[in-house]
N, C-alpha and C positions, 0 to 999 in steps of 0.2 A: 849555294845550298844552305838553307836553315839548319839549323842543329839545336838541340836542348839539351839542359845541362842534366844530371840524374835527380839532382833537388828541382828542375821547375818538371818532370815527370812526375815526382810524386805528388810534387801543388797539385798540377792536371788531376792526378788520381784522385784525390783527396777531394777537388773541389767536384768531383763530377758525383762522386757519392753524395755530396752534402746537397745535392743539388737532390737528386733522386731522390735521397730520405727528404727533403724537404719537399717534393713534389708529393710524396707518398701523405705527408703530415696533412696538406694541403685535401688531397681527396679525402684521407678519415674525416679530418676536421666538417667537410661538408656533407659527406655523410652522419655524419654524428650530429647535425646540425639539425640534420632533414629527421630523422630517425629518433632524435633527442623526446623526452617524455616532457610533456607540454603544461604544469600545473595549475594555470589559469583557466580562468572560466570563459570559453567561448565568446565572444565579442556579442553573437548574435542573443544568445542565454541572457547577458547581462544588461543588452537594451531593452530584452524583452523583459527585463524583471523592472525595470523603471515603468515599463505602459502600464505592467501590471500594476506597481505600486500609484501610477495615477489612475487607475479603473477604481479601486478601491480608493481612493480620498475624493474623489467628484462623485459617486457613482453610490458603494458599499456603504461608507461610513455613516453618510448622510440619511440613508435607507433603516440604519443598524439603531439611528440616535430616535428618529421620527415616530410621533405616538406612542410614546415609553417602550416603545420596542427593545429598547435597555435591558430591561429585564430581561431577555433571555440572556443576556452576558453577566450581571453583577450578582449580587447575593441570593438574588431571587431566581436563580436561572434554573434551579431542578426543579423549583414548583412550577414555576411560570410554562415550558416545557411537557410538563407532564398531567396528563391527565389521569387524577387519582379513580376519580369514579366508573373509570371506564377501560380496567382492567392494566390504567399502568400504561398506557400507550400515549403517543407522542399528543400534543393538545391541538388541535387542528390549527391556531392562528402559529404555533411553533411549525407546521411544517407549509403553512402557506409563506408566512417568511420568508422559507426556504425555499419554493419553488420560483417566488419573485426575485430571488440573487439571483437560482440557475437562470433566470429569464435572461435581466439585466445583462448578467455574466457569458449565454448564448449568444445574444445581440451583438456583442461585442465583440467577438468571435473567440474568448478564452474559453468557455467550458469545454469544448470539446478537443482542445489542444493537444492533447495526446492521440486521437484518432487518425485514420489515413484523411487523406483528402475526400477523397469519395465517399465518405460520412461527411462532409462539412467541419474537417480536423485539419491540424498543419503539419502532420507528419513526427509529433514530438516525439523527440527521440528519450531513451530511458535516463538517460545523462539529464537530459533537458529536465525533464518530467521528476527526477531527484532532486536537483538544486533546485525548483519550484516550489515544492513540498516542503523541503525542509525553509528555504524561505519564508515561505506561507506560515509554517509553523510556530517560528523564530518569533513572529510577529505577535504570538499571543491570542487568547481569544477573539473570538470576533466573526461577524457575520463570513467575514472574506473566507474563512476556513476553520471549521467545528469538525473535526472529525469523530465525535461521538457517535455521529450518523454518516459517514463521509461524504459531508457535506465539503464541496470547495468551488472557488470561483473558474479554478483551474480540475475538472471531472474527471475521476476513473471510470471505465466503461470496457467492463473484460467481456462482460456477455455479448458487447455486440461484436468484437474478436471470434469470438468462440461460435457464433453465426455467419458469420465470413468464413470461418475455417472447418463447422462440422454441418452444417446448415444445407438442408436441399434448398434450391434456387425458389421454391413456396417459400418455405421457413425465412429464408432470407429477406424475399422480399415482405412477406409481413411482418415478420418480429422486428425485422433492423429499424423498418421505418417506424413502425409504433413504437420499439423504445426511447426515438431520438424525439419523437413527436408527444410522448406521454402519455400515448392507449393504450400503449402495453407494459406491464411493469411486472419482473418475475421474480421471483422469491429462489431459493436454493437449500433443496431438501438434501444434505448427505449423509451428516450426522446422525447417528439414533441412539436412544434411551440407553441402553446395554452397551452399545458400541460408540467410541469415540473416537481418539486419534489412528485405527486402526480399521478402514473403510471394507476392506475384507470381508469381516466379519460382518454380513450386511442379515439380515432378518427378514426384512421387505423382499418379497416375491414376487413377479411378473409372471405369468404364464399368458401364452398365447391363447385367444379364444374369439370366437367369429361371434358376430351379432347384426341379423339382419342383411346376411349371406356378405357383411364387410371384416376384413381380418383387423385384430386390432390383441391386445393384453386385459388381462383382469390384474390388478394391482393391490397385494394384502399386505398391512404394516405398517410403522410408527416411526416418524422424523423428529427429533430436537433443537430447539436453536434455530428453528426454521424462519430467519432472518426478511422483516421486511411484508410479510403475509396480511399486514393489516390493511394495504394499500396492492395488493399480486394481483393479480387475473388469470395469473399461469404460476404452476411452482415447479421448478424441472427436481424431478426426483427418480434419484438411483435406487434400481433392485437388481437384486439379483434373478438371474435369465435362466441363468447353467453355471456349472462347474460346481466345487465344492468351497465349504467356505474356506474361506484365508484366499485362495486365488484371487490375484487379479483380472484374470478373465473371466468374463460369465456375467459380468455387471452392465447396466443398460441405462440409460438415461433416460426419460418422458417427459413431454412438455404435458404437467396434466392441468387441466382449469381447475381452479380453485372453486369453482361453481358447480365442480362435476359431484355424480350422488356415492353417496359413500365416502366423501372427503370431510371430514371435520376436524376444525380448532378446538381441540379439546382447553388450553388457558396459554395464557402468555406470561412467560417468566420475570418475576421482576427479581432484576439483575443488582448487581453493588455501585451499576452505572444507569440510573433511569433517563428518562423515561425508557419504555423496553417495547420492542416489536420481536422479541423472538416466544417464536410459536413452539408448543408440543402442538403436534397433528394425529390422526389415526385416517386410516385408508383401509375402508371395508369395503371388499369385492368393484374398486373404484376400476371402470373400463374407460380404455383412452383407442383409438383407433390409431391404425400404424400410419399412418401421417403425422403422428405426433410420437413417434421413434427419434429422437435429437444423437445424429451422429451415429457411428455401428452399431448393430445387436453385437451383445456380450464383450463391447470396448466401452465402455462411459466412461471408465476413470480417465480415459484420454483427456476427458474435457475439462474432469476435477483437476488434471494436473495444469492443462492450456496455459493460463495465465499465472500459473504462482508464483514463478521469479520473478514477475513484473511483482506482483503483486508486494511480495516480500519485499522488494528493492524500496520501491515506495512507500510502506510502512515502514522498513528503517529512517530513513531522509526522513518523513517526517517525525520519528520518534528522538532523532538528533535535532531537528531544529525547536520541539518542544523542550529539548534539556537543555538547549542555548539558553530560551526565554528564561528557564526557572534558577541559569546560573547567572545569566545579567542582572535580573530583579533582585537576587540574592546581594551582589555586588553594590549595586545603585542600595540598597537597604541597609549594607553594614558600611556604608562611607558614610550617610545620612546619620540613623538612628547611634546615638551618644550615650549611654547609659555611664558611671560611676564617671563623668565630666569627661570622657575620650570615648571616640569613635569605634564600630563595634568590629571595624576591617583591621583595627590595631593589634586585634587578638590572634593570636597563630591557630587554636581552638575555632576559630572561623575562615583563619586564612586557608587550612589547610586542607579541609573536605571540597572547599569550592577548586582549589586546584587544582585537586587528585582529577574531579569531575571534568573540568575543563580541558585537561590533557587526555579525556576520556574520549571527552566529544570531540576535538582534535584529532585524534585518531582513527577513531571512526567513520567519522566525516569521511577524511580521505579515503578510506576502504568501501564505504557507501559509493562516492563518485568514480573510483577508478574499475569499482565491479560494471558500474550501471555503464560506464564507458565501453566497457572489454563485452556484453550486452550486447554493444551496439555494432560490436563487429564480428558477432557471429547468428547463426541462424537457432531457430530454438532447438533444434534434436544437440545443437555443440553447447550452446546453454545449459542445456541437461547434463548434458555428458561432461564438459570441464568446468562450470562455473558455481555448479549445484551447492556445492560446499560455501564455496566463498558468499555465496548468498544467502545462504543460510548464517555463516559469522555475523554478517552486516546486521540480520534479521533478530539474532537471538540479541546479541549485547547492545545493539539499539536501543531493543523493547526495555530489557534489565538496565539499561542508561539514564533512561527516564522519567524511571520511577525511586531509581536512586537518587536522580535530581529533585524530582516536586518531592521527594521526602523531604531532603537538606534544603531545601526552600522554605517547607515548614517549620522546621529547626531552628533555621536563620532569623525566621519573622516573627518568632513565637506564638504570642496567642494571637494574634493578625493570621499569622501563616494558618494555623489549624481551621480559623472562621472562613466562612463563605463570603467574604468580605475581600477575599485572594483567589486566586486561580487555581492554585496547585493542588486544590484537594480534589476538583475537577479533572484537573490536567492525570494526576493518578488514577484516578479511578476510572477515566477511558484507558488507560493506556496499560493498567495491569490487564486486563481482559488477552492484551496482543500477546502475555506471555503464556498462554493459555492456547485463544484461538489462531485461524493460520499457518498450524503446525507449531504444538508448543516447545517452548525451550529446551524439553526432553527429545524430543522428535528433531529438532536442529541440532541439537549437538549431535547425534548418533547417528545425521546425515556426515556432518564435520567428521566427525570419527570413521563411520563408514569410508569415506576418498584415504584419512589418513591410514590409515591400517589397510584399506584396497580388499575391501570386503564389498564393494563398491569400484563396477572398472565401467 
């Protein structure tokens, strides 16, 4: 008969525990493995941003240099751009330019990258479609990506989302295909004169009224900012149906033609960012037939809202990869430029605005890609509901990030910086408008605020 002594018992004991907690350590460990937060950039993202960067040097660049086409990049880019005699609107060789990248850019199959597949898209996810942007950004002016107009090689395309998802299968199949194909091109009336951040309060009236035994709306009222009108065939514009005002129910959407009677451009605004395509309109007694009803009677703002965290996600990403460009330039400028016989990076007076900035954009950066990621794993009603806030943070101190950089850019380079002979006075002057339109900085923080205080569930 075996026998154990009471010390090799307790070894037994001792070792069967160490075993166990070591089996235990074993499972967290590979759970924490699997589960662990992943900081790097997708494999797929990062090859893709190499095609891109060779689309744009065989392809863009070459396009951007050709027949002084230059000039819409360097000192001369808001004349060059703008056509003064004709009310301030875009110059037409500046937006055929533009339609020849989208070409190129189509061809190739980037423009429509964020789209499903069944537009001729690859499904870009909002993750993807962020660090594109802000790349694209990074990179400085340039044909490949001007967002003054949102123009990119890599396209935003909310309305034909918002035709997929509020869209009778007509609507569908004519608008989708015409906006992809370029017969169709719509403007977006929501804004008006009296009323701004606060769609509520809408003026613009609809009533229903037959014509020629067909049901359709009379449409009475004034839109601002109405973005894009120089080149529309359609402007989808909200009125009010029913309810009273400040409700969000009662508002209506209409695809109305631009051509219809009672529709006029009364001028187009020129902006602190030319050239300009944003329209004041008026609509007297303009009737649309109910066919052209976009999405429920007395729900439209569904539509106004459809895409705005996409939206917002990607105006941050690119307003951080704008404030990369204006703090690298700054950096490459104070190592170079030597004034009193030493270099101008030697100063703490310059060292220290650029690093405040940088650990700005470092920051945010991450909060931009880890929103647009957490996005990607929910549907939009749980977007709304938990992410609303955080996209709003990414959206507000983005836009304020960037404009605090092409300042200290200007700063940095002095009387270079301030001349149109630099970027940054351009790079500011589209990118203050963001903290404005989109929901401005006031309107995002009081979303922020609203989830933090839970005035908002």
């Amino acid at each position: 008969m075996f026998y154990t002594t009471s010390s090799s018992k307790i070894f037994i004991y001792n070792y069967n525990i160490y075993v166990h907690i070591w089996c235990i350590f074993i499972v967290l460990f590979s759970l924490l493995r699997e589960f662990s937060l992943d900081f790097n950039i997708p494999t797929e993202i990062e090859d893709y941003l190499k095609v891109l960067d060779n689309f744009i040097e065989k392809e863009i660049k070459p396009l951007e240099k050709q027949e002084d086409n230059i000039r819409f990049f360097d000192h001369r880019r808001e004349h060059a751009r703008t056509d003064w005699d004709r009310d301030g609107l875009p110059s037409e060789e500046w937006e055929a330019l533009l339609g020849e990248m989208r070409k190129r850019a189509d061809k190739a199959g980037h423009l429509r990258f964020g789209l499903p597949k069944e537009f001729g898209g690859q499904n870009g996810s909002n993750l993807a479609m962020a660090i594109i942007r802000e790349r694209l950004a990074a990179k400085g002016l340039g044909l490949h990506n001007d967002l003054q107009n949102e123009s990119s090689i890599v396209g935003n395309f909310p309305q034909v989302l918002m035709f997929r998802d509020f869209g009778t299968e007509e609507q569908k199949k004519e608008f989708i295909n015409g906006m992809l194909s370029g017969t169709h091109r719509i403007a977006f009336g929501l804004t008006e004169p009296e009323h701004g951040s606060d769609a509520t309060w809408m003026e613009t009236k609809a009533i229903p009224e037959k014509r020629n035994g067909n049901d359709g709306w009379l449409i009475n009222g004034s839109k601002i900012w109405n973005t894009g009108l120089h080149k529309a065939n359609y402007d989808m514009i909200f009125a009010r149906t029913n309810g009273e005002d400040g409700s969000a129910i009662g508002i209506t959407c209409f695809l109305v033609p631009t051509s219809s009677d009672g529709f006029e451009i009364k001028e187009f605004l020129w902006t602190f960012n030319m050239p300009t395509d944003h329209a004041l309109i008026e609509m007297k007694n303009v009737w649309v037939p109910e066919n052209l009803v976009f999405g429920r009677v007395d729900r439209g703002l569904e539509l106004a809202q459809h895409f705005v965290h996409e939206n917002r996600i990607r105006q941050a990403a690119s307003g951080v990869g704008a404030a990369q460009f204006c703090i690298n330039e700054s950096v490459q400028y104070a190592k170079n430029r030597k004034p009193f016989g030493k270099p101008l990076s030697t100063n703490q007076a310059i060292q220290f605005p650029l690093a405040e900035l940088n650990t700005e954009c470092e920051m945010i950066r991450n909060l931009v890609y880890k929103t647009a990621w957490q996005m990607d794993q929910m549907s939009k009603p749980e977007v709304a509901k938990n992410l609303s806030d955080k996209v709003s943070m990414c959206n507000y101190r983005a836009n304020r990030l960037v404009c605090q950089a092409a300042d200290q850019a200007i700063q940095t380079h002095g009387g270079m910086g301030y001349s149109r002979h630099k970027p940054f006075e351009h790079i500011y002057r589209h990118h203050r408008r963001y903290r404005i339109t989109e929901g401005s900085e006031e309107i995002q923080i009081r979303k922020v605020a609203g989830h933090l205080f839970q005035f908002i569930k």
